[in-house]
N, C-alpha and C positions, 0 to 999 in steps of 0.2 A: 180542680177540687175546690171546694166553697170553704169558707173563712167561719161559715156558721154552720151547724148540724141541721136549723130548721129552715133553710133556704129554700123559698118556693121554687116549685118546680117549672117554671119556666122561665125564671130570673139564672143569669150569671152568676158563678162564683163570684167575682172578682169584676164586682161593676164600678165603671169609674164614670164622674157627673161633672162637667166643665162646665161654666157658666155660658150662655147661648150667646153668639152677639147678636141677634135681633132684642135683647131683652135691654134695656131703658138703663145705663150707665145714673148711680147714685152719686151723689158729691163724694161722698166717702166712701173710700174707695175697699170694697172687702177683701180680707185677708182669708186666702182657701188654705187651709192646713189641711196635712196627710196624717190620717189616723190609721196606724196597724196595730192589729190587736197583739197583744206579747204571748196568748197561748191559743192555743187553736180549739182545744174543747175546752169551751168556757159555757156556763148558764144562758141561754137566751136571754135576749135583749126584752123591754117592756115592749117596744114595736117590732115586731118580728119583720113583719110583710116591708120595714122601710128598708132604705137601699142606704148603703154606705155611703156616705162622703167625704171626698177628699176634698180638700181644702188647701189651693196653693199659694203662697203668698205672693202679690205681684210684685211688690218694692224690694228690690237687693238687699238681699241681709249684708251684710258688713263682714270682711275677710280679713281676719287680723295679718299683719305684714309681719314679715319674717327674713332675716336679712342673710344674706350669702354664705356671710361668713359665719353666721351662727348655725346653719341648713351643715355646713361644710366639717364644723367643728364636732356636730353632732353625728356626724355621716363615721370620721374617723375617730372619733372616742369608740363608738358602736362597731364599728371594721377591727381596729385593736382590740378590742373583748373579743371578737367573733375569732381573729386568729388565735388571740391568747389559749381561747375555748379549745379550738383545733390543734394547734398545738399541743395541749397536754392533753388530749383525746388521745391521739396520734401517739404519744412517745411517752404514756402511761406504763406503758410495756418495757416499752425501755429502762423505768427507772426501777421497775421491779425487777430485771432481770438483774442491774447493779446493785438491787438491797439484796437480793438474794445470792448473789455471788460474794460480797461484801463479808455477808452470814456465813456463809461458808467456807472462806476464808478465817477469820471470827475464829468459828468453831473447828476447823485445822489448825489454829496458833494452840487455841489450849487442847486440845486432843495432844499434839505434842508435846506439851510439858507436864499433861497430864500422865503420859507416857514415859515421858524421862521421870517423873515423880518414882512412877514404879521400876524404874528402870534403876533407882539409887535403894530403893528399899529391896529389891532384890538383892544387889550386889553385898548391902549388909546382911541379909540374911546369910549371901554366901561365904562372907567374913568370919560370923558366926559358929557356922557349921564347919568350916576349916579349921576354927584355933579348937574346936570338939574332938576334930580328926588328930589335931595335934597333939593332943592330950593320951590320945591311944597310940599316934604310929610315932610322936616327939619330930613332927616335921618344923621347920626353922619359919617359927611366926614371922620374922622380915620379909619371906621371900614369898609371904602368902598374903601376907598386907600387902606390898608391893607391886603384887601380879592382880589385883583382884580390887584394890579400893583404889579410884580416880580421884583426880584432883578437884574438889567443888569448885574453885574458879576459872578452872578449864571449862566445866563440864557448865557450868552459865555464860563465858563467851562463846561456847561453840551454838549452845542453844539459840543462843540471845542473834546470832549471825546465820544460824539455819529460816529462824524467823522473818528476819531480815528481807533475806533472802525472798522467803516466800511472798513474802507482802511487795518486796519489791518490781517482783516479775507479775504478780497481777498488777499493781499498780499502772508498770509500764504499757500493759496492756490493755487498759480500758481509759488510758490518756485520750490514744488517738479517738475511741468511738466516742466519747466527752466531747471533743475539739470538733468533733464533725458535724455532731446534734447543736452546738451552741450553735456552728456556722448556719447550721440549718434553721434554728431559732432566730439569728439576728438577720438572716437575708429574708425573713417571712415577716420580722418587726418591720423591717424598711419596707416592703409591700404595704405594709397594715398603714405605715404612717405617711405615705407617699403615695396616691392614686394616681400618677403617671406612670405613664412606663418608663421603667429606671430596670438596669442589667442588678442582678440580686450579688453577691459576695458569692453565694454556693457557685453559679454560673460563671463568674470570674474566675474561682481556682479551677474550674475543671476546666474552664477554656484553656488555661496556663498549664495545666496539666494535660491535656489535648495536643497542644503546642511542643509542649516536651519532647512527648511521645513521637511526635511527627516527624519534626524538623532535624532529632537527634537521632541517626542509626542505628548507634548502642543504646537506644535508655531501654528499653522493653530489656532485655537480656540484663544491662545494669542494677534496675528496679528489681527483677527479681532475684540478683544476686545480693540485693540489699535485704530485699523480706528473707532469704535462707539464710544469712547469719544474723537478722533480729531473730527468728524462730529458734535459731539454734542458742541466742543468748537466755530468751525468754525460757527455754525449756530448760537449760541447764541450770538457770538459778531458780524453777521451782522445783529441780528435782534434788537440789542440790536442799531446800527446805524441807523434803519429805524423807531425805535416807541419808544414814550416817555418813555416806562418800565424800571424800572432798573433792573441791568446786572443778579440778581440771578433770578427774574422770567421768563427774557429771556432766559437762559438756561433751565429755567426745560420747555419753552414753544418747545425749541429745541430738548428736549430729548420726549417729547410729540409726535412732528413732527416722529422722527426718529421712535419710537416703533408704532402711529398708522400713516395711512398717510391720514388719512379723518379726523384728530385735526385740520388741515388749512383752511378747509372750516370758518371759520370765521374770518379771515383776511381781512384788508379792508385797501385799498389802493393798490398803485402799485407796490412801494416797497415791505412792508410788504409780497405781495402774491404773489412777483418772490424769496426771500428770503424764505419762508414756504413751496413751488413747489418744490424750489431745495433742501432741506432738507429731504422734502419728498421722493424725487428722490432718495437719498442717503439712507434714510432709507429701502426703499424699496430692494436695488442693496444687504445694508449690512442683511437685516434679510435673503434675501434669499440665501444670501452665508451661512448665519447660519443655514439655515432648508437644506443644502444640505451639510454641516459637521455632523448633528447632523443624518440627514439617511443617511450617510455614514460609520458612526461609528458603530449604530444600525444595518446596512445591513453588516458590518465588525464583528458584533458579533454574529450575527446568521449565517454568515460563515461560522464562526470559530466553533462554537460550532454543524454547518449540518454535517463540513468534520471531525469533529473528534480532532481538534485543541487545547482543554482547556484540563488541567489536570487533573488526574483520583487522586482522593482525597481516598484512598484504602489503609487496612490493612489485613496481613492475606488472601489475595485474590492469586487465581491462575490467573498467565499470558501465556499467550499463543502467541507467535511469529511465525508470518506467518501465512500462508490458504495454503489445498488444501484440496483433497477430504475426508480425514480422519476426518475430524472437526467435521460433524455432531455427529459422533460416539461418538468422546472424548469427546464432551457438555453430551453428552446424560448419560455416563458413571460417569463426575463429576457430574453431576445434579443426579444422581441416588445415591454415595458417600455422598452427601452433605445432601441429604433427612433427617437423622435421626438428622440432625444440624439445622432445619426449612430451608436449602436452605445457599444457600452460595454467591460467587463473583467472575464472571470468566472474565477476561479481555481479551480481545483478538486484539493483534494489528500486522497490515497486511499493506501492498503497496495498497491500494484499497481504490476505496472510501466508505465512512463511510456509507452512504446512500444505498449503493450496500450492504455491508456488513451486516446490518442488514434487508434488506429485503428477503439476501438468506438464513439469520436464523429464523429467520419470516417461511419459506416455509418448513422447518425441521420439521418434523411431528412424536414431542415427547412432552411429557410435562416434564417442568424444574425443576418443583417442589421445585418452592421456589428459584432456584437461577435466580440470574443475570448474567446476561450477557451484558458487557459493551464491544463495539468498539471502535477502536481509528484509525486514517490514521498515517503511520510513519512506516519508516525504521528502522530496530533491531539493525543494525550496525550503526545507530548514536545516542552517547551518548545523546545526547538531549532529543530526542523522547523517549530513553528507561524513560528518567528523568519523563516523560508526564506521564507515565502510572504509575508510581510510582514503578518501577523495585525492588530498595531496600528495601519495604517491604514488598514483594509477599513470600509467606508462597513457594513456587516450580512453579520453569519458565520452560515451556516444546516450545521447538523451534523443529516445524513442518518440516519435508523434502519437499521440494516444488516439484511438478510434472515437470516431464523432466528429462533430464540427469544426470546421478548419480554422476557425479565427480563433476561437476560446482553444485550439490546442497551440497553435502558435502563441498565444499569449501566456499559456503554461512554459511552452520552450526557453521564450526571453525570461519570465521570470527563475527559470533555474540558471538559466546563465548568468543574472543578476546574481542570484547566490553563488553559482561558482565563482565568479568574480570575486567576493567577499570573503574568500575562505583566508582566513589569516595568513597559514602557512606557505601561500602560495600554491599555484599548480603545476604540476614536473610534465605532465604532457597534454594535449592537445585535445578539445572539445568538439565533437562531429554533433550538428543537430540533424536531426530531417525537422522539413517544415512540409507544411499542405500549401501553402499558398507563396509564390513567388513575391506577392509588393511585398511582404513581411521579411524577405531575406535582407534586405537593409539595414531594418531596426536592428536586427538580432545581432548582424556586424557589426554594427556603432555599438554598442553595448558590448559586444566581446572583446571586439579589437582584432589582434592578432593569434587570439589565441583561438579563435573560432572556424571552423569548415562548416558550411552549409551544404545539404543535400535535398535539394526541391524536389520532394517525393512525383509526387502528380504532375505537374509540368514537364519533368523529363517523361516519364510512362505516357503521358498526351504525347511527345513529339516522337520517341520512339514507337508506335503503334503507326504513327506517318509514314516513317522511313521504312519498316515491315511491309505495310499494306503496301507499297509502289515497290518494293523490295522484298520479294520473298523469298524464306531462307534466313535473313538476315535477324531475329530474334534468339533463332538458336545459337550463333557465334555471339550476339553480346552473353548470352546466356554461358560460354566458352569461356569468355575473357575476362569475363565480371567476375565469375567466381575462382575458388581457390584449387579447383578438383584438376583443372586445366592450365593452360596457361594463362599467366595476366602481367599486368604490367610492374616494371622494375626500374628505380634508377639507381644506378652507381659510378662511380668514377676510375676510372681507366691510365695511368700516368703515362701507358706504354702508349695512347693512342694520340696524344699529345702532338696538332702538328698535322695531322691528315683529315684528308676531307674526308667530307660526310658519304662523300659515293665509295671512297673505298672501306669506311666503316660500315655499311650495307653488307659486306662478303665480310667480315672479318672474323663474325661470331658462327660458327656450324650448327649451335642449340641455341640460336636467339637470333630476333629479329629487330634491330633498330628502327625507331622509330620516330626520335625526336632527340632534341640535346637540351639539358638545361644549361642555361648561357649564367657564367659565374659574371662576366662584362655586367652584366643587363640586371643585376639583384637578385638572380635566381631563377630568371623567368623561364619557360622553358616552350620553347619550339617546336611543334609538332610539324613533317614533312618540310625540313627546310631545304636550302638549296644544296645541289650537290657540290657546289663550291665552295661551301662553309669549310673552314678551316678550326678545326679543336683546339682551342687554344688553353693555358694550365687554370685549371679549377674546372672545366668544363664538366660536366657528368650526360653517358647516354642513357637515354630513355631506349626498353627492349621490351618484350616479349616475350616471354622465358615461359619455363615450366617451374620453376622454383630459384628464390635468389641466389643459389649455390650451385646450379646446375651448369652454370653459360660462364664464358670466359673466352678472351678474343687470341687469332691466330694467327700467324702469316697467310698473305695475302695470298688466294689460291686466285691460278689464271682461268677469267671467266670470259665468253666470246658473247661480245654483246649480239651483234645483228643487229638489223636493222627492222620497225615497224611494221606490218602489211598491208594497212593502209590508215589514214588521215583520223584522226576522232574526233565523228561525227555525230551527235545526239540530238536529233531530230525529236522535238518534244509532237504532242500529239494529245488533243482534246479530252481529258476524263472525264466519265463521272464517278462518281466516289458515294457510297450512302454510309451514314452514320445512325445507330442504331443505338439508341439511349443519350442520356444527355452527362457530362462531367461536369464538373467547377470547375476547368482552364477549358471550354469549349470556345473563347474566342482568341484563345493563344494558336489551340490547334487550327481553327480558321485563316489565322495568320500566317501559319505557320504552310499551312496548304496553297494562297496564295502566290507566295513568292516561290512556291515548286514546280507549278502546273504552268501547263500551258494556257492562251487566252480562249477563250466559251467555254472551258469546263464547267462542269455542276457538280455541286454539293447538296445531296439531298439528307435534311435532317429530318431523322425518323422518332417523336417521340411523344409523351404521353403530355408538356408541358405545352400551357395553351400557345399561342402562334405573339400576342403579345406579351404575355409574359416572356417570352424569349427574346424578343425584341428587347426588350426592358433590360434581362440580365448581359446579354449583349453588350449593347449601352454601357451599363454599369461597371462593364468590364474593362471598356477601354479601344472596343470595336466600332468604327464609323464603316455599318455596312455602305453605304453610298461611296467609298473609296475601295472597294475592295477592285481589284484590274482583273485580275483573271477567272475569277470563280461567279459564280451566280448561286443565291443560294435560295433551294425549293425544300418548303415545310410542310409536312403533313405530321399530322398528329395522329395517334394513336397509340396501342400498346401490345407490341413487339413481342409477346408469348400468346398472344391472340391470331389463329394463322387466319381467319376473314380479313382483320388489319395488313397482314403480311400479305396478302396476295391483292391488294388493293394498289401494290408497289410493282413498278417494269425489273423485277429480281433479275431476270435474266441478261438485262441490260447493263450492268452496273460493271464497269471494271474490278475494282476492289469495294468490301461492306467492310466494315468496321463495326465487332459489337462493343461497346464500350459498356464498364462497369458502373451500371448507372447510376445516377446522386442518391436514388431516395433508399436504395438497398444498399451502398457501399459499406454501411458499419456491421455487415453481417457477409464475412466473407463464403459462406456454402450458401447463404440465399443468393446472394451476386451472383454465385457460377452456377446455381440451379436454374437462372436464369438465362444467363447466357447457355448455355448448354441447350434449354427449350429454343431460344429463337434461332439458334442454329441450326440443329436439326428440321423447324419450320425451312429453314427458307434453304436449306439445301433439297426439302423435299419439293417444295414447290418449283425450283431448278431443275430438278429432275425431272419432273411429269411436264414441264414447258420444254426444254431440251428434245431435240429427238433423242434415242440411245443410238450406242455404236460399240460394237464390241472390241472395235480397235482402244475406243476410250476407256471402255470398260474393264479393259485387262482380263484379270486370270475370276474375274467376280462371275458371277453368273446370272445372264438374261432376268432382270426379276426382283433379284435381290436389292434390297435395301442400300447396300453396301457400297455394290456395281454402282449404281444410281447416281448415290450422291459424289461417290468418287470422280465417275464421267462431271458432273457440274461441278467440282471443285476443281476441272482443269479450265474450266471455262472461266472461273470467278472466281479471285484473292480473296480470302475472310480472314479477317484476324479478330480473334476472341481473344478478350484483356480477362486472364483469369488470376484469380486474390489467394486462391486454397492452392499450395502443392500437387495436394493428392490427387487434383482434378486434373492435371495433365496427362495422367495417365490416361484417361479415355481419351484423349483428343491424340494422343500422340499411336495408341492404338487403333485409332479408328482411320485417319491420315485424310479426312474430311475438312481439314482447317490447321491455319498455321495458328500460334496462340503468342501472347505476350504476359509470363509469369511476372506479373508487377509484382505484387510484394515479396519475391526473392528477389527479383533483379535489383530492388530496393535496399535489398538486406544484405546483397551483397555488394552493391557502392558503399555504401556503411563498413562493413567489416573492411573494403579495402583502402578506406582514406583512414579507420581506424589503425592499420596495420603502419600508414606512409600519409600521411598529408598531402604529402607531393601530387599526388594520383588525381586529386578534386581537381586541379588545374587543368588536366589533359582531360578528365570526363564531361566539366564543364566547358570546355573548347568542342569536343566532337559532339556534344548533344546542342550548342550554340546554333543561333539563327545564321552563324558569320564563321567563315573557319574553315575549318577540314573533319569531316566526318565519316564513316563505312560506310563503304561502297562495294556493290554484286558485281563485277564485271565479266562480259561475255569475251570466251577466250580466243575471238576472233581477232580480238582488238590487239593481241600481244603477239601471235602464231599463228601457223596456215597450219592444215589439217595434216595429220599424220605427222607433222614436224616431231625431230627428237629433239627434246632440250630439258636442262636439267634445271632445277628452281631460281639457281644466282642467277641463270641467267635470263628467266623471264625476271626475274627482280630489276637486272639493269635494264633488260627493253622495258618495263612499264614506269624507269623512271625517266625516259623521255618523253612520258608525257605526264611528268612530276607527280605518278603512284608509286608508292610505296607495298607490295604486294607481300601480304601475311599470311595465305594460307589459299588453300582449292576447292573444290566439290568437284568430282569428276561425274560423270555423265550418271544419273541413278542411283546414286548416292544420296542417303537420308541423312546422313550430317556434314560438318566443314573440316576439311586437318587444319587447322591452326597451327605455326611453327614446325612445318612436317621436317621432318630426320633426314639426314641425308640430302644435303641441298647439293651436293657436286655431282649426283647420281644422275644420268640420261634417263628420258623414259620417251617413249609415245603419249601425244596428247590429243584430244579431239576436238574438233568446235562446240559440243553439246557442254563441255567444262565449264565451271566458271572460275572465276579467282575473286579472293576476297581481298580489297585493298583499301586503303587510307588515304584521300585525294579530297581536295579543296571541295566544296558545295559550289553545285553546278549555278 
């Protein structure tokens, strides 16, 4: 838009003209001023058609200086108006609501005496019109003054205290809003006069009020028992200003007010029924701050007590630290322990909520038989929480391996043991860890000390899958002895047996099987298959076999005929191959492990998905120098073993025993692990089958064809053992009879429930699962008896310890499981060479 109205038309509004620099610089130097015009329709200029100019000055004009502190002083003089401004903008309101309450008060003091004014001029009038009556009826003028004129100086101190009264219960009540607006005023002057950041006065009382409230249990509840008898005094002394009452019935007429607020319905007047409304009002504001302290408190304790929060009031009880999938098992295992005690107390406190926690025990599908089982939310590693559960007087704390990675759960393990350790009150029994990894059982030692049992979850399951696959049969008896359902192991001490050897403690017990002595000499140590010359001497205690700790008791010595051996024991070993089907974290234990078993050219063919160096690598890392390995040779191929092209890429049909193992990279999901094993099982039994010729001898009662038939015939051909994580998964394996299986995480849960039950017991499981020792052993019952022989159990017991076995139990011919501690040891029978016996004898 143009500056002029008569702007030609093809000129610019707003033409600006700078001097050129090709034009000829004067000595004196010209000064360009900017000229704007001050109104926009103004009269034409005398030159229309010329062009504006601006004119800019080149030489600096001059800037007058201005100093900091004066910039600074005028900054906050102008900041201080500006709040002052605000300020009473702000709280204008406020002071009219105290002139006007003030006024109204004011005009309640004389309404009142304006009132009493007429309230004396009445009473003379009634004075009056009495001595008139008296005049007619001659009633006794004393007794009509008397009853009808008051006293004027009564009747101005009562005034004069009603007033009082009244002015003094508003007063009291617009103290505090006064006190709070100042505060509000002088914490906003110090902003005004102080441009840093400074904490204000209002912000300090309510932090300190904040603090109160927090730190003190009672204040909230105190506080408001404080505002209901201010309410109650403030209301009784303005009711006590508005109605003739005196002061104590006015109060309880105020505390009437406050607890109901429909008591004022009968107030009459105008006073009286703005003074009982606002009581009311208060009443109302404070009960329902009360009925929302009191469900808060109530909502704050059924909290506490849904998440698991209040303390476990427990004696003699097992606690249990941490979850993962092993839990069911280990309930199931003390709940079966605890049976002959009517039930017992198992505490179990985990990271989780309490509410979850018991609904995924809830969904466990066993009966507890009498125990308990209490939950708690809380971490192991804080003293406090362990304090909740009542840590120090748990009879044995068993702290669970969490799922996941083995180093960071062992490093959880030690640091709860670090806090067990720390518990002030001490601890009354004995801490069971499981760990994932073997070099870490060390640490956890040295930190616990004495008071500690370790359970190497994974390296026992790695070395028992060993003794399975070259031993079959033999997972279901650990599976016998481990748990509580059958027999397992017992010590106790005997004074009767005091003095005799250990060969005729063998026959002593009818319902137990000896097995070991713990030696009181030796600090407690305890012997497993010692000699039969060992003599019991006092303290001694035997280690047996029982079916329960009350069950066995020893007898006189019944007469057993030993016999003599039927021939020499001979164990000719003989070349394997072995394939392993998935990779573990102790897979160079179980190498070692195989090793020093086998005979010399076996092979070990590892079957897995991890590349051929990296396994070399982990190897390595582990502790493995394959280049010293003596007997084994080990062939790699890789692939992935739920893929049947991979599977048949392998001589399946060749292999003595496979082993599926639960591989690394699915073990934190135990139904993916067995979804898996289950697939490559069923692979490479099928591919055994179509490689196999058939045979209906091998086939049994199955039919030509079938599936069933099939894999049955190749599972007589070839040992598999599947490491399975889920319970529920045995069920198909154990109905289908196509593979033997190793339930690791029961068998896990229940070494745990049994060193939790006895201490004692870690020593004897950690001896039979040892690289060194004595461990279970299948033997063919050739080796103790000739065929058709009659003999009764003592007495294979004493032939097999001629060749230093200890014999625990049978399988006779066709038999799906072991007897364990069988009945009747003095009883004859027929036995056959297809038997076998299960025995206790040193590693070959």
């Amino acid at each position: 838009m143009s500056l002029y109205s008569d702007s030609p038309a093809g000129s610019s509004g707003r033409d600006w003209l700078f001097p050129s620099p090709s034009f000829p610089r004067s000595s004196q130097t010209p000064q360009y001023r900017r000229r704007f015009q001050s109104k926009l329709h103004t009269q034409p200029q005398p030159f229309p058609h010329r062009r504006r100019v601006v004119q800019f000055s080149r030489a600096p004009t001059s800037i007058p200086t201005v100093s900091v502190s004066d910039v600074e002083k005028k900054e906050k003089s102008f900041s201080k108006k500006y709040y002052n401004f605000i300020w009473f903008s702000q709280f204008r309101y406020h002071f009219a609501l105290v002139i006007v309450t003030i006024t109204f008060l004011v005009l309640l003091i004389f309404r009142n005496i304006y009132l009493q004014s007429q309230l004396n001029k009445l009473q003379g009038e009634i004075v009056s019109l009495n001595l008139r009556l008296y005049a007619y009826h001659k009633l006794d003028p004393l007794n009509i003054t008397s009853a009808t004129i008051q006293d004027p100086n009564t009747f101005v101190s009562g005034n004069f205290k009603r007033n009082l009264a009244l002015f003094s219960s508003f007063t009291l009540l617009f103290i505090p809003l006064t006190i709070f607006k100042y505060i509000d005023y002088v914490s906003k002057s110090r902003l005004s006069d102080n441009i840093s950041e400074q904490i204000s006065l209002k912000k300090q009382i309510a932090y300190w009020v904040d603090v109160f409230l927090s730190v003190h249990p009672y204040a909230k509840p105190l506080v408001l028992l404080v505002a209901t008898l201010l309410l109650i005094f403030l209301g009784g002394l303005a009711l006590f200003g508005v109605t003739p009452e005196d002061l104590a019935h006015c109060l309880w007429l105020s505390w009437t007010y406050v607890a109901d607020s429909g008591n004022h319905a009968s107030s009459e007047g105008i006073g009286p029924r703005l003074v009982a409304v606002s009581i009311s009002f208060g009443g109302m504001l404070i009960f329902a701050m009360m009925l929302g302290l009191v469900s808060d408190a109530i909502s704050e304790k059924f909290d506490s007590l849904r998440k698991g929060k209040s303390e476990v009031v427990e004696q003699n009880h097992t606690l249990i630290l941490g979850w993962s999938d092993k839990l069911g098992s280990l309930l199931n295992q003390l709940a079966i322990a605890n049976e002959n005690l009517c039930g017992g107390t198992v505490v179990v406190m985990a990271e989780r909520d309490k509410e979850e926690m018991e609904l995924d025990i809830a969904k466990m599908e066993f009966d507890f038989k009498g125990t308990s089982v209490i939950c708690r939310s809380g971490s192991p590693v804080i003293l406090a929480d362990l304090k909740k559960v009542s840590v120090s007087k748990a009879r044995a704390i068993i702290v669970l391996a969490e799922d996941g990675n083995a180093d960071q759960s062992d490093a959880r393990a030690l640091r709860t043991v670090l806090s067990l350790t720390g518990v002030k009150d001490g601890l009354r029994g004995h801490i069971v860890v499981e760990l994932s990894d073997l070099d870490n059982e060390v640490l956890v030692k040295l930190v616990g000390g004495d008071l500690v049992e370790t359970v190497v979850a994974h390296d026992v399951i790695g070395r028992l899958m060993i003794q399975c696959a070259r031993q079959p049969g033999l997972a279901q008896i650990w599976e016998d002895i481990l748990g509580f359902e059958n027999c397992e192991f017992y010590i106790k001490r005997w004074p009767q047996l005091d003095g005799m050897q250990f060969e005729d403690v063998l026959i002593s017990f009818p319902d137990a099987i000896p097995c070991g002595v713990k030696v009181a000499a030796h600090g407690g140590k305890i012997i497993l298959n010692p000699d039969d010359t060992y003599v019991l001497q006092a303290g001694d205690e035997v280690l047996v076999i029982a079916e329960d700790d009350d069950t066995y008791a020893p007898v006189s010595l019944p007469k057993v005929w030993r016999g003599s051996l039927p021939k020499d024991f001979v164990c000719p070993k003989s070349p394997e191959r072995i394939l392993f089907c998935g990779w573990r974290r102790d897979m160079e234990d179980m190498i070692m492990v195989l090793d020093a078993s086998l005979a010399e050219d076996s092979e070990l063919w590892m079957f897995n998905d991890v590349p051929e160096k990296e396994r070399e690598k982990k190897l390595t890392d582990g502790g493995l120098d394959i280049n010293r390995l003596e007997n084994i040779s080990l062939v790699n191929r890789e692939g992935n073993a739920v893929i049947r092209r991979h599977l048949e890429s392998l001589p399946l049909e060749s292999f003595d025993s496979i082993l599926i193992l639960a591989d690394e990279s699915v073990e934190d999901s135990a139904i993916q692990a067995d979804s898996r094993s289950l697939a490559t099982l069923l692979l490479i039994r099928d591919i055994q089958a179509k490689r196999l010729p058939y045979s209906q001898a091998d086939g049994g009662s199955f039919s030509k064809g079938s599936w069933m038939g099939e894999m049955k015939q190749a599972s007589d051909k070839t040992v598999i053992i599947s490491e399975i994580l889920d319970p529920r998964t045995k069920n198909l394996l154990s109905m289908s009879k196509i593979s033997d299986y190793v339930l690791s995480n029961e068998l896990v849960s229940m070494a745990l429930a049994m060193v939790a039950e006895d201490r004692q017991i870690n020593d004897v499981l950690e001896e039979l699962f040892a690289e060194e020792g004595n461990e279970m052993h299948i033997r063919q019952a050739d080796l103790y008896l000739f065929e058709g022989e009659e003999l009764s159990f003592y007495e294979i017991m004493l032939r097999a310890r001629q060749r230093r076995d200890i014999v625990i139990g049978y399988r006779v011919a066709n038999a799906e499981r072991a007897v364990i501690n069988p009945p009747a040891k003095t009883d004859r029978r027929k036995w056959s060479l297809k038997d076998v016996f299960v025995v206790i004898a040193e590693k070959e």
